[in-house]
N, CA and C of each residue as an Amber inpcrd file, in Angstrom:
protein
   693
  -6.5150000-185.5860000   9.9420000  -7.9010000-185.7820000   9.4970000
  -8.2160000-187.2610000   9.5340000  -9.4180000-187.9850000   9.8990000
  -9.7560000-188.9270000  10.3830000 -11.5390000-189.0970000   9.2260000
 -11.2320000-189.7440000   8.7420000 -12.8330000-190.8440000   8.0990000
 -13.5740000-191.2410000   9.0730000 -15.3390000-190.6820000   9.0370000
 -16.0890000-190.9430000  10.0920000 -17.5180000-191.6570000   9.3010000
 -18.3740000-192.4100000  10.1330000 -19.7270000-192.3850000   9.6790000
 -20.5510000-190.9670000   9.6300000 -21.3460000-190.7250000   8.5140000
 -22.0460000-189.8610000   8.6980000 -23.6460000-190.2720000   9.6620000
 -23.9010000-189.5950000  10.7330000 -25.3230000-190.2160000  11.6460000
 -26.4330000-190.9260000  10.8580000 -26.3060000-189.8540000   9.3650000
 -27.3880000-189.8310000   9.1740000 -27.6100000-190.6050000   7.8780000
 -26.6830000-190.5650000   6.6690000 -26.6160000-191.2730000   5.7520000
 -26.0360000-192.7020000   5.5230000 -24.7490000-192.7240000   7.3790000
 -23.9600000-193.6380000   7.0850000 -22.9430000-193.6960000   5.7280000
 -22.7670000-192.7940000   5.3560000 -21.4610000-192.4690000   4.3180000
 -20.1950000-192.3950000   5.1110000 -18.9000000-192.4120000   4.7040000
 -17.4680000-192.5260000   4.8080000 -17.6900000-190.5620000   4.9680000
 -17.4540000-189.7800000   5.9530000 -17.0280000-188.4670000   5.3130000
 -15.5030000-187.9340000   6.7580000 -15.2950000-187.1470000   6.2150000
 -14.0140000-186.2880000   7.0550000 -14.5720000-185.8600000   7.9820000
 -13.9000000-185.7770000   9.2680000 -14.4440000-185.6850000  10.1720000
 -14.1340000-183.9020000  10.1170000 -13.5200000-183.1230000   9.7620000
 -13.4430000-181.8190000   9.7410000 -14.5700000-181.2110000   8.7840000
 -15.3650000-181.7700000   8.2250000 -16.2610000-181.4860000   7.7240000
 -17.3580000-180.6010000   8.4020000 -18.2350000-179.3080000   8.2840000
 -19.5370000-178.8820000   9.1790000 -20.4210000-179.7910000   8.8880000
 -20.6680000-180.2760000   7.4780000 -21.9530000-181.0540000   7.1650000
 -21.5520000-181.9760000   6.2810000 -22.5350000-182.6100000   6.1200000
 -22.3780000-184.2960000   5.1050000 -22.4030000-183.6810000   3.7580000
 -21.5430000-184.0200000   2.9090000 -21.8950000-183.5750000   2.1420000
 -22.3030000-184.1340000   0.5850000 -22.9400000-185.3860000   1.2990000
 -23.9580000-186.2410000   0.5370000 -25.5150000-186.0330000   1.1300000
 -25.7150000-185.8830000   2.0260000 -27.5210000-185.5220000   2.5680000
 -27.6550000-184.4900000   3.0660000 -26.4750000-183.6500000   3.7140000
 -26.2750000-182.2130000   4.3830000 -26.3860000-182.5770000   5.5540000
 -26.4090000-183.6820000   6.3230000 -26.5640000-183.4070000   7.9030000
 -25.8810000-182.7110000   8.2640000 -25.9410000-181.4340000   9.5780000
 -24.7890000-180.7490000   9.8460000 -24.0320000-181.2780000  11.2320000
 -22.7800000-180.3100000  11.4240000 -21.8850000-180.8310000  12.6510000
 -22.1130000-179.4930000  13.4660000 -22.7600000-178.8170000  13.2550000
 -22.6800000-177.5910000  14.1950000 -22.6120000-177.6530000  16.1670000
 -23.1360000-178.8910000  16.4570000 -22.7870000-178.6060000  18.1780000
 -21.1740000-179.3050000  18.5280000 -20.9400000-179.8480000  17.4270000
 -19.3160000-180.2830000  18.0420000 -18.4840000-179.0000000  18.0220000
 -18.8720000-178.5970000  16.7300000 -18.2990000-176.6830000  17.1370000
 -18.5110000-175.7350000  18.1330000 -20.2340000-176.0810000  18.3010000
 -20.3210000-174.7220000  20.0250000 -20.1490000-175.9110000  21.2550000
 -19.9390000-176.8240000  20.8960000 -18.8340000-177.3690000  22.5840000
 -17.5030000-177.0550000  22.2600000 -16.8970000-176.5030000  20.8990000
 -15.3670000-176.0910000  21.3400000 -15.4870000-175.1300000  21.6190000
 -16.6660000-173.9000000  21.1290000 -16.4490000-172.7480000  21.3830000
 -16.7510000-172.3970000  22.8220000 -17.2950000-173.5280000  23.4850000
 -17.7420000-173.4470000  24.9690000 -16.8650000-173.5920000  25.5820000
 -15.5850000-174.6330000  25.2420000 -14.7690000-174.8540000  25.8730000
 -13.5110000-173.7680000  25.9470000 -13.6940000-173.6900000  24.9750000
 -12.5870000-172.4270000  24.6420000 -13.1290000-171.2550000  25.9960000
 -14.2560000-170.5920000  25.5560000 -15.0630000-169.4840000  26.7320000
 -14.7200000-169.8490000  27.9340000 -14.8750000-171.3770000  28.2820000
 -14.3650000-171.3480000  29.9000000 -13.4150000-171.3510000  30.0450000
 -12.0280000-171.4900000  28.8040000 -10.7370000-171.6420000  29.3400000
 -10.3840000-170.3080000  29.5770000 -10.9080000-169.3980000  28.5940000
 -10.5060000-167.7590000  28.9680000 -11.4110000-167.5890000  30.1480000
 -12.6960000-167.7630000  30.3330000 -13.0540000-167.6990000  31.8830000
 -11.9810000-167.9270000  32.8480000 -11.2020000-168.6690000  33.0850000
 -10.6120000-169.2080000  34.3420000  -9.2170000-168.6110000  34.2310000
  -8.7310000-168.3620000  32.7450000  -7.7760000-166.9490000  32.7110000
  -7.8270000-165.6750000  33.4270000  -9.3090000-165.0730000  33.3480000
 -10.0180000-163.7480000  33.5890000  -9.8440000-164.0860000  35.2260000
 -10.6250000-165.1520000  35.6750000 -10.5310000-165.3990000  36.9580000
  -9.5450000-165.2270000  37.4520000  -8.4920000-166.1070000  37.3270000
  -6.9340000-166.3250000  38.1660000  -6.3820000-164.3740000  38.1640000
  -6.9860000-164.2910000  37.2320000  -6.1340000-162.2850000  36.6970000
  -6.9610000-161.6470000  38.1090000  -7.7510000-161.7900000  38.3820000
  -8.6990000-161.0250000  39.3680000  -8.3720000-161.1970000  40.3390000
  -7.8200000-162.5520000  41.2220000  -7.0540000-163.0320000  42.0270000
  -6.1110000-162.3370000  42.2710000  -5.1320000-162.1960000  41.2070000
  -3.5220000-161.9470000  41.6610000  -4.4270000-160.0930000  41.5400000
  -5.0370000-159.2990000  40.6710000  -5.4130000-157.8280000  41.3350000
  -5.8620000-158.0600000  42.6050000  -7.0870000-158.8920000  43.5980000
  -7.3690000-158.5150000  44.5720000  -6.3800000-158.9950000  45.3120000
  -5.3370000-159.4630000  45.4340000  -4.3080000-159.9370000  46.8110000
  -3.3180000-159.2220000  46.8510000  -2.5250000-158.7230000  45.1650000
  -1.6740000-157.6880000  44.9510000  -2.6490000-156.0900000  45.8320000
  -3.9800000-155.7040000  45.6060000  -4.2550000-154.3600000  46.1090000
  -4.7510000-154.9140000  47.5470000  -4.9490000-156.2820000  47.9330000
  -5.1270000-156.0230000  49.5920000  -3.7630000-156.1540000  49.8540000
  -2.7810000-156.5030000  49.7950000  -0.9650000-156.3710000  50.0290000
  -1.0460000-154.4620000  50.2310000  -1.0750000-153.6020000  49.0000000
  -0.7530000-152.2970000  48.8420000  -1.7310000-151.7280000  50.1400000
  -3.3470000-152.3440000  50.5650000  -4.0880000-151.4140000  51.0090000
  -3.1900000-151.4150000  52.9320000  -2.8500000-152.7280000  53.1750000
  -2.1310000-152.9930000  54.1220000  -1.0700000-152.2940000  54.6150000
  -0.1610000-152.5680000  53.2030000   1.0060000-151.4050000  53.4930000
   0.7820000-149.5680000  54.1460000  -0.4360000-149.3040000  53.2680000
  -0.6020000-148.1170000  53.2570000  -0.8660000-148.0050000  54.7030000
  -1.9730000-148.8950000  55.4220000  -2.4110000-148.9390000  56.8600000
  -1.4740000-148.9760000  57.6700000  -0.5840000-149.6170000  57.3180000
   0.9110000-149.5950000  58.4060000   1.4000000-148.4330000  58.2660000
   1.3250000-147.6050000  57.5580000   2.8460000-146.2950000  57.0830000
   1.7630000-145.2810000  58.0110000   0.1200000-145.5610000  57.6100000
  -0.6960000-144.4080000  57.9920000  -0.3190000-144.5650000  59.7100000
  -0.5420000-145.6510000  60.5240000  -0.4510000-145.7670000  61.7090000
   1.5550000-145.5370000  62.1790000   1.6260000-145.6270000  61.6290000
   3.2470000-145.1530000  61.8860000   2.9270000-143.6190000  62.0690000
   2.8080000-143.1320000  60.9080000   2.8520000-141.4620000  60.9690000
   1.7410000-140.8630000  62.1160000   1.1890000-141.8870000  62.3040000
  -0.0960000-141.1640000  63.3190000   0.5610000-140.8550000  64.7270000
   1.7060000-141.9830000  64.7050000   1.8700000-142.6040000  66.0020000
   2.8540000-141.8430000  66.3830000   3.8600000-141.1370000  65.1750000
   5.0060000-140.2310000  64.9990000   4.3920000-139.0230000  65.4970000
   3.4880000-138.5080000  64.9200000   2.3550000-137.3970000  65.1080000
   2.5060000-137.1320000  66.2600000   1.9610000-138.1680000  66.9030000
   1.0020000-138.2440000  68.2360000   2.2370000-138.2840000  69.2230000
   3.3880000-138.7800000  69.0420000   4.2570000-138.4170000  70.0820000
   4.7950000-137.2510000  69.8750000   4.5670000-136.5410000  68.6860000
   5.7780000-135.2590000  68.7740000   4.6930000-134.3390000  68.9800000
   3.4200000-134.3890000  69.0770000   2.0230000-133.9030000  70.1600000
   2.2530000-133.4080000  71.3330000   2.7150000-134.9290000  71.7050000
   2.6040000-135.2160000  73.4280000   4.2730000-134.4130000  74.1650000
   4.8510000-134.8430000  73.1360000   6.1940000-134.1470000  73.4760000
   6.0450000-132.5280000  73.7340000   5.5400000-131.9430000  72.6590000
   5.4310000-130.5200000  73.0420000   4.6540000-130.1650000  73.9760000
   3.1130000-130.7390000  74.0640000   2.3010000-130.3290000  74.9930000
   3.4860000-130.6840000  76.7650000   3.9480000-131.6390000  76.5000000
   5.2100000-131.9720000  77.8550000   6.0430000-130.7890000  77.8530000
   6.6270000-130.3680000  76.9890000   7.0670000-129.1920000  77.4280000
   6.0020000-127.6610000  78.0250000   4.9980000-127.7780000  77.1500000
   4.4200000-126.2590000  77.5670000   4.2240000-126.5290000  78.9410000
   3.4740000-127.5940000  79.1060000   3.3430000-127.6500000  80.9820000
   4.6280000-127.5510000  81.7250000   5.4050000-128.1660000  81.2790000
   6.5740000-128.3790000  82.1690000   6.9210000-126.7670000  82.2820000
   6.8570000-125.7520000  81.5380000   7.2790000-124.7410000  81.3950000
   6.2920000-124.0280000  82.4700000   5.4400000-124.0570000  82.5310000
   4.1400000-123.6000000  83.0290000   4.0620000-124.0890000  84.3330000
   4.8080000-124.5510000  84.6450000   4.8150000-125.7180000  86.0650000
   6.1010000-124.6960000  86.3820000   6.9450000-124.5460000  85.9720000
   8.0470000-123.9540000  86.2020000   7.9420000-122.1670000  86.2880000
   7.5280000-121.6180000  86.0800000   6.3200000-120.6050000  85.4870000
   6.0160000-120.4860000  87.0630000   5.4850000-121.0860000  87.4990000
   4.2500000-120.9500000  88.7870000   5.1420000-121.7590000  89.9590000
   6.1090000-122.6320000  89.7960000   6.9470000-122.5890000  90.6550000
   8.1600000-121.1270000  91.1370000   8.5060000-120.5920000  90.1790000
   9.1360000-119.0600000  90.3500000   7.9860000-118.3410000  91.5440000
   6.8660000-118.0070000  91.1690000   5.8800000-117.0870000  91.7760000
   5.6800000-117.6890000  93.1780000   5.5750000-119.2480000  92.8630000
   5.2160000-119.9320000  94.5080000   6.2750000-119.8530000  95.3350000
   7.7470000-119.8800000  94.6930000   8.6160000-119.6910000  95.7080000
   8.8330000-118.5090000  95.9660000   8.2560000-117.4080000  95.3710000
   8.4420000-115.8310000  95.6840000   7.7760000-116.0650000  97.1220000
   6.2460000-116.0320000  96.8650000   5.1880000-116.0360000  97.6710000
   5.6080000-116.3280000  99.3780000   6.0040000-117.8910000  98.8860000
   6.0390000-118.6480000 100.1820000   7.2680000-117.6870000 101.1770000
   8.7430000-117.6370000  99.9650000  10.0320000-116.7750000 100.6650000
   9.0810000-115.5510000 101.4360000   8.5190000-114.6610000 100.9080000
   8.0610000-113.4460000 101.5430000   7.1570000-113.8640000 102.7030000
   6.4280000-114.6680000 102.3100000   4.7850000-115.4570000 104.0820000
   6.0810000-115.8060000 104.9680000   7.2790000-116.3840000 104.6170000
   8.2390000-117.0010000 105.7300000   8.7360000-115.7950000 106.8900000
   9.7790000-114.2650000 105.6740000  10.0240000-113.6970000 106.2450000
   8.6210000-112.5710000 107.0140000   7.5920000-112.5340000 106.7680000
   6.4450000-111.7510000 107.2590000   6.3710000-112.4020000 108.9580000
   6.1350000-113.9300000 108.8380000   6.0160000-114.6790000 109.6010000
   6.8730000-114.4130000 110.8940000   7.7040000-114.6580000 110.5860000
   9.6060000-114.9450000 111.4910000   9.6040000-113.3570000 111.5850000
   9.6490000-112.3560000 110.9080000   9.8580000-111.0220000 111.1060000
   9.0440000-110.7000000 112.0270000   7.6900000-110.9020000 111.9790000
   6.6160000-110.1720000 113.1780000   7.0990000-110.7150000 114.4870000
   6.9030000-112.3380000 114.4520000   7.3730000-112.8410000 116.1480000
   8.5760000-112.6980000 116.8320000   9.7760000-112.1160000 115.5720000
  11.2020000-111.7180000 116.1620000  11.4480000-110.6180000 116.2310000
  10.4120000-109.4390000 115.9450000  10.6720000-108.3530000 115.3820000
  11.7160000-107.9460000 114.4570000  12.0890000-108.1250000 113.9080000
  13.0230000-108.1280000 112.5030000  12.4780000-106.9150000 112.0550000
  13.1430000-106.0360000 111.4560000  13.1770000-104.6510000 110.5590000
  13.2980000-105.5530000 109.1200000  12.8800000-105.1850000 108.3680000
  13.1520000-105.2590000 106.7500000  12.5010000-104.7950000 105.9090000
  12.8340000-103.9960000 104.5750000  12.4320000-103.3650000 103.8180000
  11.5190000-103.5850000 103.1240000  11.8310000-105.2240000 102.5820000
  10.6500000-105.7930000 101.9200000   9.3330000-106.0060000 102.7320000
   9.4940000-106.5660000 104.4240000   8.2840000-107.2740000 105.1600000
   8.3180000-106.2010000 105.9280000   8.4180000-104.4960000 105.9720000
   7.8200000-103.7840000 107.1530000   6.1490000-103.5240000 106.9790000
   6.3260000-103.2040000 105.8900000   4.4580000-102.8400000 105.4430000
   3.3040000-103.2410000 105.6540000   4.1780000-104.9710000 106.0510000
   3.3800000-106.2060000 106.7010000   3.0980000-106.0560000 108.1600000
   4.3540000-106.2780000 108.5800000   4.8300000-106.7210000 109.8700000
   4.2310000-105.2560000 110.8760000   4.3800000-104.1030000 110.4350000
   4.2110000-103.1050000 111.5230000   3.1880000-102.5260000 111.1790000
   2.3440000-102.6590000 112.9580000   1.2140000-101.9990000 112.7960000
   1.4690000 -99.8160000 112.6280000   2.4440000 -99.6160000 113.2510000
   3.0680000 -98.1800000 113.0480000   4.3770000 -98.3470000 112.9570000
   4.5450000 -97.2750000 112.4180000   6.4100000 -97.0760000 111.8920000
   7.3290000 -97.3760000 113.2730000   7.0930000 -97.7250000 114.2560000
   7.3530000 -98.0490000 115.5190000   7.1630000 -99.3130000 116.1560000
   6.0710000 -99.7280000 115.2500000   5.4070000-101.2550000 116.5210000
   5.2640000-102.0860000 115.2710000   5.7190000-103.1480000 116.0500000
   5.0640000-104.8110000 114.8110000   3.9010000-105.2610000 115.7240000
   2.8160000-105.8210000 114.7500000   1.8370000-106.5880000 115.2860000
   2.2670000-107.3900000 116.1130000   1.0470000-107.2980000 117.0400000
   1.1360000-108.7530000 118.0840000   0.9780000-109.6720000 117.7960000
   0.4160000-109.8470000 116.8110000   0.0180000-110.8340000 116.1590000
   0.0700000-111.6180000 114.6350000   0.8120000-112.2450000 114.6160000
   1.5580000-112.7310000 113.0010000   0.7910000-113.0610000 112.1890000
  -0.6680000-113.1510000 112.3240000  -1.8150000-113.5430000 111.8100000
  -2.4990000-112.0260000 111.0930000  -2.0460000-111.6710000 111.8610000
  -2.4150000-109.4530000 111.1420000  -1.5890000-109.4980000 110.3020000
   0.0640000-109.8740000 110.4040000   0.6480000-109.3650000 109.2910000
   0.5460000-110.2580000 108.0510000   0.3070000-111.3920000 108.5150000
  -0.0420000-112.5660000 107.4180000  -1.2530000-111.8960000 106.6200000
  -2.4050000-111.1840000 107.2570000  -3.6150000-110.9470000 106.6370000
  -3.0380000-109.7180000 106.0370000  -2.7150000-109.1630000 106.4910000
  -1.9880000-107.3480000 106.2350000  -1.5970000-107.7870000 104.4000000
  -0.2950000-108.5450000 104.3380000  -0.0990000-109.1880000 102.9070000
  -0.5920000-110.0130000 102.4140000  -1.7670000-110.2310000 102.7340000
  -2.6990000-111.1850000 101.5300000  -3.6100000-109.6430000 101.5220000
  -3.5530000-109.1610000 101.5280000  -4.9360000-108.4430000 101.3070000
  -3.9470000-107.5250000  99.9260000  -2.4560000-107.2040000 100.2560000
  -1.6610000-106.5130000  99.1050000  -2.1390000-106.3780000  97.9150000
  -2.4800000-105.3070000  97.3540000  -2.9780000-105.5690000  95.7880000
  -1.6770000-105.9160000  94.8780000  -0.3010000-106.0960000  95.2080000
   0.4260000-107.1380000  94.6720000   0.3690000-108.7090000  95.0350000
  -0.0860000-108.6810000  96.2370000   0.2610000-109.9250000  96.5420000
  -0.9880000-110.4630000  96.1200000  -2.3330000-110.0650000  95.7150000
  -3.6740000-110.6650000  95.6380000  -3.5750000-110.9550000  93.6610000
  -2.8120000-109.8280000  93.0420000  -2.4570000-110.3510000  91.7250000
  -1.4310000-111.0160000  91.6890000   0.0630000-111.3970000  91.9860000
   0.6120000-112.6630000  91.9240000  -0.0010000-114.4760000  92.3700000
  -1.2070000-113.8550000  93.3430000  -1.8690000-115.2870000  93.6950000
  -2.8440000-115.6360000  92.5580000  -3.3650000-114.6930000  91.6520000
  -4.3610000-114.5540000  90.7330000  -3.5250000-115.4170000  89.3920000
  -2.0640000-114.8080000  89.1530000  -1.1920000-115.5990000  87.9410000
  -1.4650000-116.8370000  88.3530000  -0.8160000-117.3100000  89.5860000
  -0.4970000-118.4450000  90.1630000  -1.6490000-119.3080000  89.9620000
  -2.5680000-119.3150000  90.7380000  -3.9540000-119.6240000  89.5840000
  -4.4360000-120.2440000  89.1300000  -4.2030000-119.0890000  88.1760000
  -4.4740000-119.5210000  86.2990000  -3.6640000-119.9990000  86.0690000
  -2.2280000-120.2520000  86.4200000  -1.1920000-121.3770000  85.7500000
  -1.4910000-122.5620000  86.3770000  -2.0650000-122.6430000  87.8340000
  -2.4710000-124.1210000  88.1860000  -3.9900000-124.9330000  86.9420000
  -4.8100000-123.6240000  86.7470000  -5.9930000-124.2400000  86.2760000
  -5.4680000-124.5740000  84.5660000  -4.5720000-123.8240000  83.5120000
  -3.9270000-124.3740000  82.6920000  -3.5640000-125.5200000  82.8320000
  -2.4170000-125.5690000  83.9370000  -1.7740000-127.1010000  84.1200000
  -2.7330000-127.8350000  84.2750000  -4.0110000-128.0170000  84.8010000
  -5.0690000-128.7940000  85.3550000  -5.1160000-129.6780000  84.0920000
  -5.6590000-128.6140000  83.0610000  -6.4870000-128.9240000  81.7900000
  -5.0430000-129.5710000  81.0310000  -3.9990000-129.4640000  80.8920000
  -2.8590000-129.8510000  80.0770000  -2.7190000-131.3470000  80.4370000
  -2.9280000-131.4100000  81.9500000  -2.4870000-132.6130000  82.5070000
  -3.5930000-133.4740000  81.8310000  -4.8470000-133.1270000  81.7890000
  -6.0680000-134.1390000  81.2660000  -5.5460000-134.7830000  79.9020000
  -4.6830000-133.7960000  78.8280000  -4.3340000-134.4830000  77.7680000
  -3.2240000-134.8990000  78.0210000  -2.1300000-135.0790000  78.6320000
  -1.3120000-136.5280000  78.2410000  -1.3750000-137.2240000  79.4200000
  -2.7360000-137.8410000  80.2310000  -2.9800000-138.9190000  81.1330000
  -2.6460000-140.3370000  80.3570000  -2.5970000-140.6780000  79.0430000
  -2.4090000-141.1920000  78.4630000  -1.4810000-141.1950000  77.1880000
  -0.4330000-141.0610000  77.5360000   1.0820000-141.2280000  76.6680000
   1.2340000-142.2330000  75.5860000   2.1120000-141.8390000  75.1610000
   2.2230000-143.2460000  73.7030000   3.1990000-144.2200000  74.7550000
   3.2230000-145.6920000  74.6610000   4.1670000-146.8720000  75.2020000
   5.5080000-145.9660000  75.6320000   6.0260000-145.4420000  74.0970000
   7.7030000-145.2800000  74.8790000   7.8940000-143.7260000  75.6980000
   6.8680000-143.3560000  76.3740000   7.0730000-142.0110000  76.7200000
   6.1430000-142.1580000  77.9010000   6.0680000-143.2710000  78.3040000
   5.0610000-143.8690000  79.5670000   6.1350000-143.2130000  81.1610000
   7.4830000-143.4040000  81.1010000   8.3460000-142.7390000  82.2170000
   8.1680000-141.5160000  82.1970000   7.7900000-140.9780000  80.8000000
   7.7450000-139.1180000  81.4600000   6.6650000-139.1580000  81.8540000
   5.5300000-139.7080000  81.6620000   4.4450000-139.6870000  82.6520000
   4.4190000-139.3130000  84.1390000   5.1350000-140.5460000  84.2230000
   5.4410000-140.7620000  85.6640000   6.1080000-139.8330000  86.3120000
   7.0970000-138.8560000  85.7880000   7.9190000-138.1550000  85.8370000
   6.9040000-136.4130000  86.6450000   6.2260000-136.9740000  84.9320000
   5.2460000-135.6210000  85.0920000   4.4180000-135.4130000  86.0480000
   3.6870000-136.3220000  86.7150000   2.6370000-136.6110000  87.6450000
   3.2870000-136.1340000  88.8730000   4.6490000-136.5540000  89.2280000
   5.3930000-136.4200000  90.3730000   5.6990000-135.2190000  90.5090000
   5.9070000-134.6160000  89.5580000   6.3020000-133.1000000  89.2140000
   4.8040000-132.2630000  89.5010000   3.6720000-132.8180000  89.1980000
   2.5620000-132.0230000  89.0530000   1.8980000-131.9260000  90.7380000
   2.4930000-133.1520000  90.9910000   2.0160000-133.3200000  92.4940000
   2.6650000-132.0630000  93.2250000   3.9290000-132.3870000  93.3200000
   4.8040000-131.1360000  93.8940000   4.2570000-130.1290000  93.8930000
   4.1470000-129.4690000  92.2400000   3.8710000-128.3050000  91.9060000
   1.9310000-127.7930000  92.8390000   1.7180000-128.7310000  92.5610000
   0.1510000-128.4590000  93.3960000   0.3460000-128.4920000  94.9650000
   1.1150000-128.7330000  95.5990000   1.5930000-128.3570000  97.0020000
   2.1450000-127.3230000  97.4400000   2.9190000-126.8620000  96.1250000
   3.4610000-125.6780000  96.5910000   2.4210000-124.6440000  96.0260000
   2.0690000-124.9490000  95.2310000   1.1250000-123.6330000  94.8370000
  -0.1800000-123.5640000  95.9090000  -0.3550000-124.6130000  96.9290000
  -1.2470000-124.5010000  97.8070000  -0.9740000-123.8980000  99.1660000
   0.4110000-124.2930000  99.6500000   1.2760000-123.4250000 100.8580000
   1.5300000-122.1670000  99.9730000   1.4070000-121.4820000  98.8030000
   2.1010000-120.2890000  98.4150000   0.0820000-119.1070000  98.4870000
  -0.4900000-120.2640000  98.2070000  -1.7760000-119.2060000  98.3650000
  -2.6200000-119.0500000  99.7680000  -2.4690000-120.4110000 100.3360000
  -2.9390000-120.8060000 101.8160000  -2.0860000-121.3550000 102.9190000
  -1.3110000-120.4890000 103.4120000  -0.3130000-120.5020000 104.4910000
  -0.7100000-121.3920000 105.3760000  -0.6480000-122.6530000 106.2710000
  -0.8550000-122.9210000 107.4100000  -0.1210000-123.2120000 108.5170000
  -0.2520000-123.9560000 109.6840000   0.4210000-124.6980000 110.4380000
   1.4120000-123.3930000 111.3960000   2.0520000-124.0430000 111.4820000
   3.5700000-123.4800000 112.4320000   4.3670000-122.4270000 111.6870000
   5.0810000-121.4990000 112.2230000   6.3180000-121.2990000 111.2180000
   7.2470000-122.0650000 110.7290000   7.4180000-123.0780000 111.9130000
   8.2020000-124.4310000 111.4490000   7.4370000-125.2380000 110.9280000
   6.7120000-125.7990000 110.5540000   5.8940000-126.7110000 110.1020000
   6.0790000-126.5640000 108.2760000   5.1360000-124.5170000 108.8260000
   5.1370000-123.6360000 107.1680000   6.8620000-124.4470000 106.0930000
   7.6340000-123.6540000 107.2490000   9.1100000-123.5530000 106.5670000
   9.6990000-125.0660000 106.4020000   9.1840000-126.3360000 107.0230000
   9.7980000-127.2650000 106.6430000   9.0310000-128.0920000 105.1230000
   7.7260000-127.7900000 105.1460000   6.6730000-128.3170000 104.1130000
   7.7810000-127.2310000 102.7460000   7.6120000-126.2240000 103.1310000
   8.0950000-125.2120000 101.7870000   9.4110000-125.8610000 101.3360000
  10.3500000-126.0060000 102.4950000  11.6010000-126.5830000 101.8670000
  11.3960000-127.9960000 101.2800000  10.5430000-128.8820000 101.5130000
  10.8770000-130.2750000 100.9310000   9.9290000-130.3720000  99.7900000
   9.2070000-129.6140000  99.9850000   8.2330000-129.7050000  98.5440000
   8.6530000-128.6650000  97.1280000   9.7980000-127.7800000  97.9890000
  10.5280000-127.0230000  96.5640000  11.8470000-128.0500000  96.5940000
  12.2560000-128.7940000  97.3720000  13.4150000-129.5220000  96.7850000
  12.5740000-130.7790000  95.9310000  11.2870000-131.4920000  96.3590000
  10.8920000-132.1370000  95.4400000  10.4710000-131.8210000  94.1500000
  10.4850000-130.5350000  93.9190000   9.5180000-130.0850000  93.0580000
  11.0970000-129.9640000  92.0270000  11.8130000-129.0650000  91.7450000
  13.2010000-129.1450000  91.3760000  14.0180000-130.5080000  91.2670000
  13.2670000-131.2620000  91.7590000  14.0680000-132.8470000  91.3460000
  13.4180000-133.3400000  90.5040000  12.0120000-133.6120000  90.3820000
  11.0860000-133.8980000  89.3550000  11.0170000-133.1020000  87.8870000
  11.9220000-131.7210000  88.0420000  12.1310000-130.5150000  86.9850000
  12.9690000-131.3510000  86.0740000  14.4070000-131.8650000  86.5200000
  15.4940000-131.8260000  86.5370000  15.2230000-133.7500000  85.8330000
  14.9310000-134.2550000  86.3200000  14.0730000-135.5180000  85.9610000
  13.3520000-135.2210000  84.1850000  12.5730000-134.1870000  84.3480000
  11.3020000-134.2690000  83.1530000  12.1730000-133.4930000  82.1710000
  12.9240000-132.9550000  82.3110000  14.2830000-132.0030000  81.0580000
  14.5840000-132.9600000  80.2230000  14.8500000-134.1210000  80.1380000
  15.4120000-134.9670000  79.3560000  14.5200000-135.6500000  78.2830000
  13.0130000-134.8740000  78.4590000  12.3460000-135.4030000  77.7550000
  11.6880000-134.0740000  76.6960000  12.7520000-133.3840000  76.8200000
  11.8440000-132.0310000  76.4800000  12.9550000-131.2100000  76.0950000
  14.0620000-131.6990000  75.6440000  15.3460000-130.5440000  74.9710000
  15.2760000-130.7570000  73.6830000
C-alpha cells in the first residue's frame, strides 16, 4: 500500500482506497481499466483456445480425407478387378464358340473342294447323299443358314456386344493395374477377330485357316497373360 494525493482535496490518502475519504472523490475508472484489462487477458485466452480447436479439427478433417480416398481407391480397384475378370471370362466364353465355329467353316470348306465324307460336315457339304457341291460357297451358305449354326452366331454376339460395354468401363484403370489394361485391350483385339472370321468367313481356305490359327494362338497368349490378374 502506497500514500497518494487525493485530485481533489489534495489530502495524504491510500491508494487502495475507491474514494477519498475526506470529500468522497471516487476511484472508480482505475478499477474498470483493471477490469478491462483483466477481459482482454481472458479474451486472448478464449482466442489462442479457438486456434489450437480449429488446427487440431482441420488436422482430424484431413486425416479423415486421406483414409476416405484410400478406401475409395481400395474400392475402386477391387471394382475394376472383378469387372477384369467377368470380361475376361466372357472373352473366353465366346472364344470356345468362335473356335467351334471357325473348326467346323474350315472342315465344310476343305471337305467340299476335297470331297471328304464326314459326319459332322455332310449336311453341309452334299448337295445329295451322293454328290458334294460344286461349289464351297453352297456349303458355306448351306451352314450359315443351320438353325444351330444361326443360334451359336446369335450367343457369340451378345458376348461380343457385353464385352463392348465392359470394355467402356475399365478404359481407365487405377495407376497400378495400368499393365492389365494393356493386357486386356490385346486380348480384346484378338477376341474381336476371331469372333469376326467365326461369323464372316472370308478370303482363301488358306488365307481363312492361317488368320484362324494366329489369331487363336494370339488370343490364348493374351488369356494366359491377363490370369495373373484375376486369380
Amino acid at each position: 500500500m502506497a500514500l497518494i494525493n487525493c485530485p481533489e482535496c489534495q489530502k495524504e490518502i491510500s491508494d487502495k482506497v475507491k474514494a477519498c475519504p475526506h470529500c468522497g472523490y471516487p476511484f472508480s475508472n482505475e478499477s474498470s481499466e483493471e477490469t478491462t484489462q483483466k477481459v482482454e487477458v481472458t479474451n486472448i485466452n478464449i482466442n489462442s483456445q479457438k486456434i489450437k480447436t480449429i488446427i487440431i479439427g482441420t488436422i482430424i478433417i484431413g486425416i479423415i480425407i486421406v483414409i476416405c480416398i484410400l478406401i475409395f481407391n481400395n474400392v475402386r480397384k477391387n471394382n475394376y478387378v472383378s469387372n477384369l475378370g467377368i470380361i475376361t471370362k466372357k472373352m473366353l466364353d465366346g472364344g470356345v464358340i468362335a473356335e467351334e465355329l471357325t473348326g467346323l467353316t474350315h472342315n465344310v470348306w476343305y471337305n467340299t473342294i476335297y470331297e471328304k465324307r464326314s459326319a459332322k460336315t455332310d449336311k453341309y457339304t452334299m448337295v445329295s447323299p451322293s454328290s458334294f457341291w460344286r461349289d464351297f460357297n453352297s456349303a458355306l451358305n448351306s451352314m450359315a443358314l443351320d438353325s444351330d449354326i444361326k443360334a451359336k452366331k446369335r450367343e457369340l454376339e451378345k458376348i461380343r456386344e457385353d464385352v463392348d460395354n465392359l470394355m467402356k468401363l475399365l478404359n481407365n484403370p487405377p495407376k497400378n493395374l495400368q499393365n492389365s489394361y494393356n493386357d486386356l485391350d490385346k486380348l480384346f483385339r484378338s477376341f474381336t477377330s476371331f469372333v469376326e472370321l467365326a461369323i464372316n468367313p472370308s478370303g482363301s481356305l488358306t488365307s481363312f485357316t492361317s488368320k484362324v490359327n494366329d489369331t487363336s494362338s494370339q488370343f490364348m497368349e493374351s488369356y494366359n497373360k491377363l490370369r495373373i490378374y484375376i486369380k
